[in-house]
Biotite code that builds the C-alpha atoms (Angstrom):
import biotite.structure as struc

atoms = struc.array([
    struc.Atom([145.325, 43.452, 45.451], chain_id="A", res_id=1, res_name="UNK", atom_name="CA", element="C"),
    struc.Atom([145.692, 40.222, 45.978], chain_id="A", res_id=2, res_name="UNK", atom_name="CA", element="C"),
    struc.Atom([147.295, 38.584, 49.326], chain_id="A", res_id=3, res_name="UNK", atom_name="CA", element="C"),
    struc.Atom([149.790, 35.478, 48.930], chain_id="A", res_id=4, res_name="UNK", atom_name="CA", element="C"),
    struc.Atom([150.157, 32.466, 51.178], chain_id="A", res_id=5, res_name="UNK", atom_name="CA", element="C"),
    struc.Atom([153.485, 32.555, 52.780], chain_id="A", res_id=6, res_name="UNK", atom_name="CA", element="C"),
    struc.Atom([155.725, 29.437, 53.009], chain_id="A", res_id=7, res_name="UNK", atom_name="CA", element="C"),
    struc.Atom([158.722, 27.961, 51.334], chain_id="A", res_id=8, res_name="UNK", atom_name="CA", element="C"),
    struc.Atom([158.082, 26.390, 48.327], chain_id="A", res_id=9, res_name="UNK", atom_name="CA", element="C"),
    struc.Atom([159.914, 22.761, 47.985], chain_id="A", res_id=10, res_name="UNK", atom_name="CA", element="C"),
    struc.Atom([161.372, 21.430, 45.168], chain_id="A", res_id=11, res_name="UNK", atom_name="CA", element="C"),
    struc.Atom([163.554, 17.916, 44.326], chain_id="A", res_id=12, res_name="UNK", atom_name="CA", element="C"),
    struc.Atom([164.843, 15.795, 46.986], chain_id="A", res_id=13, res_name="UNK", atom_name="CA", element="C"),
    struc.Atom([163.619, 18.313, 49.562], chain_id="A", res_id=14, res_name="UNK", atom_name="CA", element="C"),
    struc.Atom([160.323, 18.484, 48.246], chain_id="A", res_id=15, res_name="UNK", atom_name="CA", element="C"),
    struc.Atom([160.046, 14.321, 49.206], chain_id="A", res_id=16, res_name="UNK", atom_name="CA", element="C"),
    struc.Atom([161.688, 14.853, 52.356], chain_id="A", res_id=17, res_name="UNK", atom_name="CA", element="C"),
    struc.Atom([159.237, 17.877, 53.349], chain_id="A", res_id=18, res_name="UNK", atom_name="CA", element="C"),
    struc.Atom([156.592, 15.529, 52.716], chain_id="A", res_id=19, res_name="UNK", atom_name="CA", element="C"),
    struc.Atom([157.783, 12.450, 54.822], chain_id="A", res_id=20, res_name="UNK", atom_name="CA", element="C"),
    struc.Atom([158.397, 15.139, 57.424], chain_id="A", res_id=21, res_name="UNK", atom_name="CA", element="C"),
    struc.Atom([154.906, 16.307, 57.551], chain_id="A", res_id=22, res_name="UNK", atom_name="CA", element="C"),
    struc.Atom([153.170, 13.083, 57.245], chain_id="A", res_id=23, res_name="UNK", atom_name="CA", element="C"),
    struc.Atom([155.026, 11.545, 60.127], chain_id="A", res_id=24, res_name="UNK", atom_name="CA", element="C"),
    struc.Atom([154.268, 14.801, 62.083], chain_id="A", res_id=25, res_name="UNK", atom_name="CA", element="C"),
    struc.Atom([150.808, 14.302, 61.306], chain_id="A", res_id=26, res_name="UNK", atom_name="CA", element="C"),
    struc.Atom([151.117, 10.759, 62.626], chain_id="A", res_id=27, res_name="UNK", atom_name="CA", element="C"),
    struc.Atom([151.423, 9.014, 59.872], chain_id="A", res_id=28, res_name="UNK", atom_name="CA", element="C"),
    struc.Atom([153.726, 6.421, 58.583], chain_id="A", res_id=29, res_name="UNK", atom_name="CA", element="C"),
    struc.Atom([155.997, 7.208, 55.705], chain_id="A", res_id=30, res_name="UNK", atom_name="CA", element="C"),
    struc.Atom([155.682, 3.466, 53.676], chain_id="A", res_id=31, res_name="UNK", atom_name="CA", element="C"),
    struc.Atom([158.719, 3.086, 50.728], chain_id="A", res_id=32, res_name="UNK", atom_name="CA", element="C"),
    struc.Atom([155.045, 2.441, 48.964], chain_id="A", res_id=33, res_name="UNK", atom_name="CA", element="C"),
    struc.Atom([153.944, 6.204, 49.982], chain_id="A", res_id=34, res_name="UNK", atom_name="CA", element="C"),
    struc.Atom([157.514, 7.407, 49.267], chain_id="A", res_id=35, res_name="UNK", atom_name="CA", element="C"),
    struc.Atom([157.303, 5.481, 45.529], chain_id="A", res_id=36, res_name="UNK", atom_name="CA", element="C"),
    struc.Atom([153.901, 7.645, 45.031], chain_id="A", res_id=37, res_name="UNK", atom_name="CA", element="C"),
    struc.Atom([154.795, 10.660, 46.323], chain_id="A", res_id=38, res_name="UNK", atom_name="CA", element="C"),
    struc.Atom([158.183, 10.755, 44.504], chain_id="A", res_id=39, res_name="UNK", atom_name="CA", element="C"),
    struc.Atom([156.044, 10.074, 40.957], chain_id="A", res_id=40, res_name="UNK", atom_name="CA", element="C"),
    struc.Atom([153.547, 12.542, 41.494], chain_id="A", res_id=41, res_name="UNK", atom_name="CA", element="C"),
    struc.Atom([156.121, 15.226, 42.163], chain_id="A", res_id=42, res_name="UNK", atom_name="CA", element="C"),
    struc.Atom([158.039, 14.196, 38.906], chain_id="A", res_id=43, res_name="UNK", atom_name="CA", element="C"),
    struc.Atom([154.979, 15.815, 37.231], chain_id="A", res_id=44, res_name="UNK", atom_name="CA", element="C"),
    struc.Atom([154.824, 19.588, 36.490], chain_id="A", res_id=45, res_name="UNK", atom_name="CA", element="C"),
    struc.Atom([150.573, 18.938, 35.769], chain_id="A", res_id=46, res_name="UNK", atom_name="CA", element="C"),
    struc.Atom([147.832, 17.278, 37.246], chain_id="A", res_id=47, res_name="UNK", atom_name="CA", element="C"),
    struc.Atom([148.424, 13.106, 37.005], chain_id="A", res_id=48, res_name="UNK", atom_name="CA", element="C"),
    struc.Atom([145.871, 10.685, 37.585], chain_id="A", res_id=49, res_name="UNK", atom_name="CA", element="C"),
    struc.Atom([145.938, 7.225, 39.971], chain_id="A", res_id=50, res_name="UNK", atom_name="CA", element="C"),
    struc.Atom([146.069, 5.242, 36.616], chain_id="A", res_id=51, res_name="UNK", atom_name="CA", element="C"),
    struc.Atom([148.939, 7.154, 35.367], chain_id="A", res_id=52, res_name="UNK", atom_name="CA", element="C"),
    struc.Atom([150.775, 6.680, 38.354], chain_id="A", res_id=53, res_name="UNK", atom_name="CA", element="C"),
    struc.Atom([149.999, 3.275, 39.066], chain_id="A", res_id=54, res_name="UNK", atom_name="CA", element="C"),
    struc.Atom([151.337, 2.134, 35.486], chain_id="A", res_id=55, res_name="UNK", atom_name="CA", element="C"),
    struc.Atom([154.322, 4.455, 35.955], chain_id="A", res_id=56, res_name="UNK", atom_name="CA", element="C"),
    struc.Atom([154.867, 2.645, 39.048], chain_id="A", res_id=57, res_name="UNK", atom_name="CA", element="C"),
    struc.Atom([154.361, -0.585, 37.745], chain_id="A", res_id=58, res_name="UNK", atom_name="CA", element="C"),
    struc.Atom([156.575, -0.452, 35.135], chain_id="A", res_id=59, res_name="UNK", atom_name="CA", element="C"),
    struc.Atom([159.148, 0.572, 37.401], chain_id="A", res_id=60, res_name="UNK", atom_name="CA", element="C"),
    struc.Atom([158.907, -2.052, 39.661], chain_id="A", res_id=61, res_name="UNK", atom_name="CA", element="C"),
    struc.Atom([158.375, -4.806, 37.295], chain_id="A", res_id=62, res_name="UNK", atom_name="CA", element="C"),
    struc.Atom([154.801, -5.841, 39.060], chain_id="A", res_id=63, res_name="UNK", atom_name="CA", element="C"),
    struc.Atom([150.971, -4.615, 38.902], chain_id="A", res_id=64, res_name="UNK", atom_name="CA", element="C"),
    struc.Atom([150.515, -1.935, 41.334], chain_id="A", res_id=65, res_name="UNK", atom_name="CA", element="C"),
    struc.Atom([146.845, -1.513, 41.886], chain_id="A", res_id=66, res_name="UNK", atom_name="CA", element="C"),
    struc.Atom([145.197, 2.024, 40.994], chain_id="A", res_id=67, res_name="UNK", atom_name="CA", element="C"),
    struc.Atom([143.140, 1.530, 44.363], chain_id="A", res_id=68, res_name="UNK", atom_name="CA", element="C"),
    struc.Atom([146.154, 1.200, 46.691], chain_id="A", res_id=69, res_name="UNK", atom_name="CA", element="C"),
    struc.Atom([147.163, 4.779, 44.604], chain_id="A", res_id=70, res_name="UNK", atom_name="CA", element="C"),
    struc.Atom([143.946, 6.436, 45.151], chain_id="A", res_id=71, res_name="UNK", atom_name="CA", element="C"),
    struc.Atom([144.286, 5.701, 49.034], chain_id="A", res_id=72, res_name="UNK", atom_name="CA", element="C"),
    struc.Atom([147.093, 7.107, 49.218], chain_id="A", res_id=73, res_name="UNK", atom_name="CA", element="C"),
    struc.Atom([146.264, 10.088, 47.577], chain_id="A", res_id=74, res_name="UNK", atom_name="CA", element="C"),
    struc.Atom([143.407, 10.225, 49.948], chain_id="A", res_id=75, res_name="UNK", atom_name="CA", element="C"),
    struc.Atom([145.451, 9.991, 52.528], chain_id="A", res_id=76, res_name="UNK", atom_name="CA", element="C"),
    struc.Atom([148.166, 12.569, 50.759], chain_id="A", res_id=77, res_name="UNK", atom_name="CA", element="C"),
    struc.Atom([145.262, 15.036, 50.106], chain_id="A", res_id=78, res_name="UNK", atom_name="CA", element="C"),
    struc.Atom([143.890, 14.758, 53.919], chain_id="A", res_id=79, res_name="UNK", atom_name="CA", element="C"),
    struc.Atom([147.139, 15.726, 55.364], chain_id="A", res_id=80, res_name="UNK", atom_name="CA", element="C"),
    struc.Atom([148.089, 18.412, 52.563], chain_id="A", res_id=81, res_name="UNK", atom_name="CA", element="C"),
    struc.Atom([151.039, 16.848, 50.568], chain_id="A", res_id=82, res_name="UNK", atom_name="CA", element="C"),
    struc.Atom([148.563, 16.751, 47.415], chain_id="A", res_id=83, res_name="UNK", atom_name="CA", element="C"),
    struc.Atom([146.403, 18.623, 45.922], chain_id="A", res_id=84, res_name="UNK", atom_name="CA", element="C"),
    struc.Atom([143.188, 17.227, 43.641], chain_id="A", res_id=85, res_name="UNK", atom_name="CA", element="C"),
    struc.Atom([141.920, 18.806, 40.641], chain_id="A", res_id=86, res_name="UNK", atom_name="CA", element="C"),
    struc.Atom([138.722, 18.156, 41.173], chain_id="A", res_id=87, res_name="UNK", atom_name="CA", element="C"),
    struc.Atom([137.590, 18.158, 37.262], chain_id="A", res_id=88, res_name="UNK", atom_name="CA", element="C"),
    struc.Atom([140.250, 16.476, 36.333], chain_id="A", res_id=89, res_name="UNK", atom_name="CA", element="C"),
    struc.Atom([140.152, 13.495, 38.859], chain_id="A", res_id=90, res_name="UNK", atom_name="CA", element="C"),
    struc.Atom([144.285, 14.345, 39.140], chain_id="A", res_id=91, res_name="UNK", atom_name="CA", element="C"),
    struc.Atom([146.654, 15.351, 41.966], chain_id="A", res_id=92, res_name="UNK", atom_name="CA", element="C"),
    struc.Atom([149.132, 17.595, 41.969], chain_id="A", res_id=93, res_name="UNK", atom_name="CA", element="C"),
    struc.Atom([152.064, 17.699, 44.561], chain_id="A", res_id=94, res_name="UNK", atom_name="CA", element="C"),
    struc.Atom([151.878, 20.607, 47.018], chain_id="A", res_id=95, res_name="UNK", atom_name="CA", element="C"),
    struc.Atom([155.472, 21.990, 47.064], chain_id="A", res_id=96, res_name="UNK", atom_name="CA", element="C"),
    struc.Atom([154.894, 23.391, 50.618], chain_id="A", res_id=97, res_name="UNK", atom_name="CA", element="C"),
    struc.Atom([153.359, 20.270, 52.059], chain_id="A", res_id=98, res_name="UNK", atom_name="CA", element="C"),
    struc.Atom([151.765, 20.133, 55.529], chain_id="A", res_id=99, res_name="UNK", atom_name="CA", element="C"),
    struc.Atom([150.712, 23.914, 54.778], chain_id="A", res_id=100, res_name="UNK", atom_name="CA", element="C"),
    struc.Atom([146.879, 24.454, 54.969], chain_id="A", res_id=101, res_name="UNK", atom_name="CA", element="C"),
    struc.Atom([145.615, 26.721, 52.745], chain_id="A", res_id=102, res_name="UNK", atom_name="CA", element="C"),
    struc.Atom([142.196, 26.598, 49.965], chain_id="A", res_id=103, res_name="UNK", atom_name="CA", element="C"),
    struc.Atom([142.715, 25.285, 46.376], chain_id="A", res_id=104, res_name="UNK", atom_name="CA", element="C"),
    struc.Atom([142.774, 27.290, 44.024], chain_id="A", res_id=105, res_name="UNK", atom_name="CA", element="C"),
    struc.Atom([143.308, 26.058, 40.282], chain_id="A", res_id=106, res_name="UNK", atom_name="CA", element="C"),
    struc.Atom([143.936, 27.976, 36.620], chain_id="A", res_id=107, res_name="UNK", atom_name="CA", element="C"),
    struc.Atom([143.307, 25.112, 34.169], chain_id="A", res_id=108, res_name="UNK", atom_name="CA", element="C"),
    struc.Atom([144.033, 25.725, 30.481], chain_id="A", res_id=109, res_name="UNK", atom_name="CA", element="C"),
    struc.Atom([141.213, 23.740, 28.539], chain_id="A", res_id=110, res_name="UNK", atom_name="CA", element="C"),
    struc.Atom([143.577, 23.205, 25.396], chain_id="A", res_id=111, res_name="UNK", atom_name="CA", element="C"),
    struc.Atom([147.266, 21.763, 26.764], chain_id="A", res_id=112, res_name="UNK", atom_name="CA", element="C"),
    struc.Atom([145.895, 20.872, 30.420], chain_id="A", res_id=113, res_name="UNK", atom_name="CA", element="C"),
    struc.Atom([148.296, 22.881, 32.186], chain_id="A", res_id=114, res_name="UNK", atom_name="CA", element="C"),
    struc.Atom([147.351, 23.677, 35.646], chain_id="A", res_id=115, res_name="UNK", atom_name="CA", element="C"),
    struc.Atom([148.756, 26.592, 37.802], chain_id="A", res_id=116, res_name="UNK", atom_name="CA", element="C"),
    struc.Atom([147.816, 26.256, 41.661], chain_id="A", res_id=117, res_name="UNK", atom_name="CA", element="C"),
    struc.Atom([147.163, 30.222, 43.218], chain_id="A", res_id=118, res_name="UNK", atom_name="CA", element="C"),
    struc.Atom([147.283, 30.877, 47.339], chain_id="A", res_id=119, res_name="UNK", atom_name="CA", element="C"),
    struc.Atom([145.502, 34.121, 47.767], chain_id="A", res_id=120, res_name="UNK", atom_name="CA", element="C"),
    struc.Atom([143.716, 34.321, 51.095], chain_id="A", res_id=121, res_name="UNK", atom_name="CA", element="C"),
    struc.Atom([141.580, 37.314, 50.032], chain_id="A", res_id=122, res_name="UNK", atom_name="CA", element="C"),
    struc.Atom([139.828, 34.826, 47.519], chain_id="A", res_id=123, res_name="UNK", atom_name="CA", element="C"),
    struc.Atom([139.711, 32.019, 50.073], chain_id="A", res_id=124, res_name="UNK", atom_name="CA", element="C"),
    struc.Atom([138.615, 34.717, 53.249], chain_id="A", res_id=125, res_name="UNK", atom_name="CA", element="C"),
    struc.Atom([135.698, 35.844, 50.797], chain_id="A", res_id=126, res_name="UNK", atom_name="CA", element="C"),
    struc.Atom([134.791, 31.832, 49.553], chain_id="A", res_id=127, res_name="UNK", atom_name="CA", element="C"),
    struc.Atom([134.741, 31.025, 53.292], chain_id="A", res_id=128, res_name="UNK", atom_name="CA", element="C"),
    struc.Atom([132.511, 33.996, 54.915], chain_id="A", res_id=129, res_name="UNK", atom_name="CA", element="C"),
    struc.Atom([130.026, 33.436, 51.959], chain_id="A", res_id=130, res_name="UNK", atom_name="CA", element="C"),
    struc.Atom([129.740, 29.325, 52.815], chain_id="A", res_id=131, res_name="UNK", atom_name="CA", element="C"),
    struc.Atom([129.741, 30.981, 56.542], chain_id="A", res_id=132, res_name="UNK", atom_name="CA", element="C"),
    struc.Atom([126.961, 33.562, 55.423], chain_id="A", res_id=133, res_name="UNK", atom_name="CA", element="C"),
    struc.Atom([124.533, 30.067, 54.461], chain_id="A", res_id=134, res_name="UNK", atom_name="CA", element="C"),
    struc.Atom([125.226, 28.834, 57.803], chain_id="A", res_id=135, res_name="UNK", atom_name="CA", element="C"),
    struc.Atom([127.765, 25.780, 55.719], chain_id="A", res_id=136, res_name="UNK", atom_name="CA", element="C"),
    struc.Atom([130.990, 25.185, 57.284], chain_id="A", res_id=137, res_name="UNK", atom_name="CA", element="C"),
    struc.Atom([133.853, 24.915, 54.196], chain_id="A", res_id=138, res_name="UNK", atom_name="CA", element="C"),
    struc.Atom([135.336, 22.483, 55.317], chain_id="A", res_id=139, res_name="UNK", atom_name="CA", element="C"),
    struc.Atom([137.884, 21.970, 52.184], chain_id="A", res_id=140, res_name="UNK", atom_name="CA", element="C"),
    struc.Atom([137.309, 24.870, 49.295], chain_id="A", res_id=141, res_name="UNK", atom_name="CA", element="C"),
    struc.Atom([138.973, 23.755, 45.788], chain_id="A", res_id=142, res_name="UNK", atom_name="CA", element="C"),
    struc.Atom([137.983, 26.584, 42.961], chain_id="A", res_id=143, res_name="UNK", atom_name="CA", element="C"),
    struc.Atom([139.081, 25.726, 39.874], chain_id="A", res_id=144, res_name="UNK", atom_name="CA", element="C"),
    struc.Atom([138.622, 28.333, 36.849], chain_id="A", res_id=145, res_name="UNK", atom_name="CA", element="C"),
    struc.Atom([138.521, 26.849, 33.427], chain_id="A", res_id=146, res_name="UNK", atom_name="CA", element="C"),
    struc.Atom([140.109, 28.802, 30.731], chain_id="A", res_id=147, res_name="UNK", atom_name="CA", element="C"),
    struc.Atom([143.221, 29.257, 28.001], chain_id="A", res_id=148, res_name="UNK", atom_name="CA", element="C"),
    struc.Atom([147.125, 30.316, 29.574], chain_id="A", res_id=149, res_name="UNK", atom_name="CA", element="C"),
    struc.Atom([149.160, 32.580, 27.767], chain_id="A", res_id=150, res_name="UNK", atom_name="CA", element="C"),
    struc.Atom([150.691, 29.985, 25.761], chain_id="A", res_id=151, res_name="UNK", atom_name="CA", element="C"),
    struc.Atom([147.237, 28.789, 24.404], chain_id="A", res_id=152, res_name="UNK", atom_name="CA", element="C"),
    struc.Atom([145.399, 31.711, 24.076], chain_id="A", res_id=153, res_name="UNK", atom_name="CA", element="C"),
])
């Protein structure tokens, strides 16, 4: 049987403000530029790339925002645990419990791209001691299983 993570999910308004509030724990500065990317990326229900939220952003602003100055601060989102990064994909998802450490682990349907993130710490206990077992530190696991979901199968 599986064992869940267990932490309040965010969602809306709260989910941005959860965010600000862990970044600045962490240290970090919360920029209306960091707010502006955040706030896209949550808007999305699936994994978004730096493009799509850079021309998002630009066309909300009325000016070129640069896809590099978005993939920094996804960087820096993904560091401190506000995003998540679908590795295959080369796209971020919020994290709707930000500031919460925990492994990635990713059900991507191959046909409509929909991508549901799981916490099970039985999965990421067992991914770490075999890493451990090799004498390899995991220092970030991100699994990511490829299929169909319910809808597409």
């Amino acid at each position: 049987m599986a064992t869940q993570h267990s932490h309040h999910e965010h969602t809306g308004e709260n989910l941005i403000h959860a965010a600000r509030d862990a970044l600045t724990a962490s240290g970090e500065q919360w920029t209306s530029m960091r707010e502006s990317v955040f706030t896209e990326l949550a808007r999305h229900d699936r994994p978004v790339s730096a493009y799509d939220i850079a021309d998002n952003l630009s066309a909300a602003r009325g000016k070129r925002v640069a896809p590099n100055s978005i993939y920094r601060i996804l960087d820096l989102f993904v560091t401190n645990n506000l995003a998540l990064r679908v590795e295959s994909e080369n796209a971020y998802l919020a994290n709707n419990h930000p500031g919460c450490e925990h492994d990635c682990i990713f059900l991507v349907c191959d046909e409509c791209g929909q991508t549901a993130h799981v916490d099970d710490e039985d999965v990421s206990r067992s991914v770490r001691a075999l890493a451990a077992t090799r004498q390899f530190k995991a220092e970030r696991p991100v699994l990511e299983i490829r299929g169909l979901c319910r809808l597409c199968a």
